[in-house]
C-alpha positions as CSV (number, residue, x, y, z in Angstrom):
1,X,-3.3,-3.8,-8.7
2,X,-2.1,-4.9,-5.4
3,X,-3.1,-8.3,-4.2
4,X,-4.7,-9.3,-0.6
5,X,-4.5,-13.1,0.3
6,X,-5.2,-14.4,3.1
7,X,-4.1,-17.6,5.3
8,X,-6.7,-20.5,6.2
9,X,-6.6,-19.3,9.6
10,X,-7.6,-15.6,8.4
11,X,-10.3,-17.2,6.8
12,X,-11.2,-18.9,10.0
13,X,-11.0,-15.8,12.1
14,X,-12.7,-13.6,9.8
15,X,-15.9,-16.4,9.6
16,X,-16.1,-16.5,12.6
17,X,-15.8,-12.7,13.2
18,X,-19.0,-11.9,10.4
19,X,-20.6,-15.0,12.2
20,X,-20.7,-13.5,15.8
21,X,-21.4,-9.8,14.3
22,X,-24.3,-10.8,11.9
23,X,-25.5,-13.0,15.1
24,X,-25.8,-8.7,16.5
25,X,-26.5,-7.3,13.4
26,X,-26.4,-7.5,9.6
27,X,-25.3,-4.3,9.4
28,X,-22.0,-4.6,11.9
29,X,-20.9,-7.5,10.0
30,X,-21.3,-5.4,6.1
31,X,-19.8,-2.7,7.6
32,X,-16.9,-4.8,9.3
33,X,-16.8,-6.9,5.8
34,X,-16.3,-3.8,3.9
35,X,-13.5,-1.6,6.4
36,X,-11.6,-4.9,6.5
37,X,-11.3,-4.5,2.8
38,X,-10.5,-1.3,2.3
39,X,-8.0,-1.2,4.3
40,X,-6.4,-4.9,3.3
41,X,-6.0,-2.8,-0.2
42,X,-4.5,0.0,1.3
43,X,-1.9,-1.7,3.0
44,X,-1.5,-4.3,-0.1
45,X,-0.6,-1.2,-1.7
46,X,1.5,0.8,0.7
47,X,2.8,-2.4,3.1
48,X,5.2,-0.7,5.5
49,X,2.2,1.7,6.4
50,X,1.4,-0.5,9.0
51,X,3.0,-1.0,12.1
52,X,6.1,-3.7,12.9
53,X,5.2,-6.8,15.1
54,X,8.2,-8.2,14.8
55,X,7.9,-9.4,18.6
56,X,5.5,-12.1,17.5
57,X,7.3,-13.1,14.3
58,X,9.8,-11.8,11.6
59,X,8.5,-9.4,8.9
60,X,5.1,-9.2,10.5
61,X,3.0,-6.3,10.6
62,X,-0.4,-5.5,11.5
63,X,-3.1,-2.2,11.6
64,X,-6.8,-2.4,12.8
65,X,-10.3,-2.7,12.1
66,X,-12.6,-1.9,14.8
67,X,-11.4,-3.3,17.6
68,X,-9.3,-6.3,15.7
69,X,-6.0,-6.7,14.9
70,X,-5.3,-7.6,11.3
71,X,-2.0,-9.2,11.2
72,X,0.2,-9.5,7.7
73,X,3.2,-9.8,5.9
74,X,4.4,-8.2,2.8
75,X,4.5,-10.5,-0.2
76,X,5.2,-9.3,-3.9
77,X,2.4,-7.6,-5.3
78,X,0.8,-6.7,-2.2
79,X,0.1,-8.9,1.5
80,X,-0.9,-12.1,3.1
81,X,-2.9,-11.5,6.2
82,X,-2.4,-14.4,8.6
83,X,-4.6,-13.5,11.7
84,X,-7.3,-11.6,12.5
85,X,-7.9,-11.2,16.4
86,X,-9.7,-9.1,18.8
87,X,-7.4,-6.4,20.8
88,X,-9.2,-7.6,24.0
89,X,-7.3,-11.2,23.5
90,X,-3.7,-12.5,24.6
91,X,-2.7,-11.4,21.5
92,X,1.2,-13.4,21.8
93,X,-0.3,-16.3,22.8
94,X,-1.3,-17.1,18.7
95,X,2.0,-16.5,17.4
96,X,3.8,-18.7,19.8
């Protein structure tokens, strides 16, 4: 089975992304929890599925959830998601 990690900052992001949607609604944030998941497995699986961002840093990738960017690299066995931003924000501003 593939393996998801994630960075302490993806930790941060993503507490403070089921904060702010709980804060709307239980629901939003189960439903967030659970697609962010999914698909973290799916790319730990199949890594080059998602697409390059290589213009923020080398071997980067990202995909989506909603309307955030999940950002990861490849590691053996699977990926290590570094950030987890909204689209809406300056998104090279975090990887400078």
């Amino acid at each position: 089975m593939a393996h998801v990690i994630r960075s302490r900052q993806a930790e941060q992001d993503l507490e403070e992304i089921l904060d702010y949607l709980d804060g709307q609604s239980t629901q939003a944030a189960d439903r967030f929890a659970r697609k962010l998941k999914e698909s973290a497995q799916l790319h730990a699986i199949y890594p080059q599925i998602g697409a390059t961002a290589e213009d923020f840093a080398p071997n980067l990738r990202y995909f989506t959830v909603k309307n955030y960017a999940v950002f990861y690299r490849p590691v053996p066995d699977g990926i290590e998601i570094i950030r987890i931003i909204h689209g809406a924000r300056d998104l090279p501003s975090f990887f400078e």
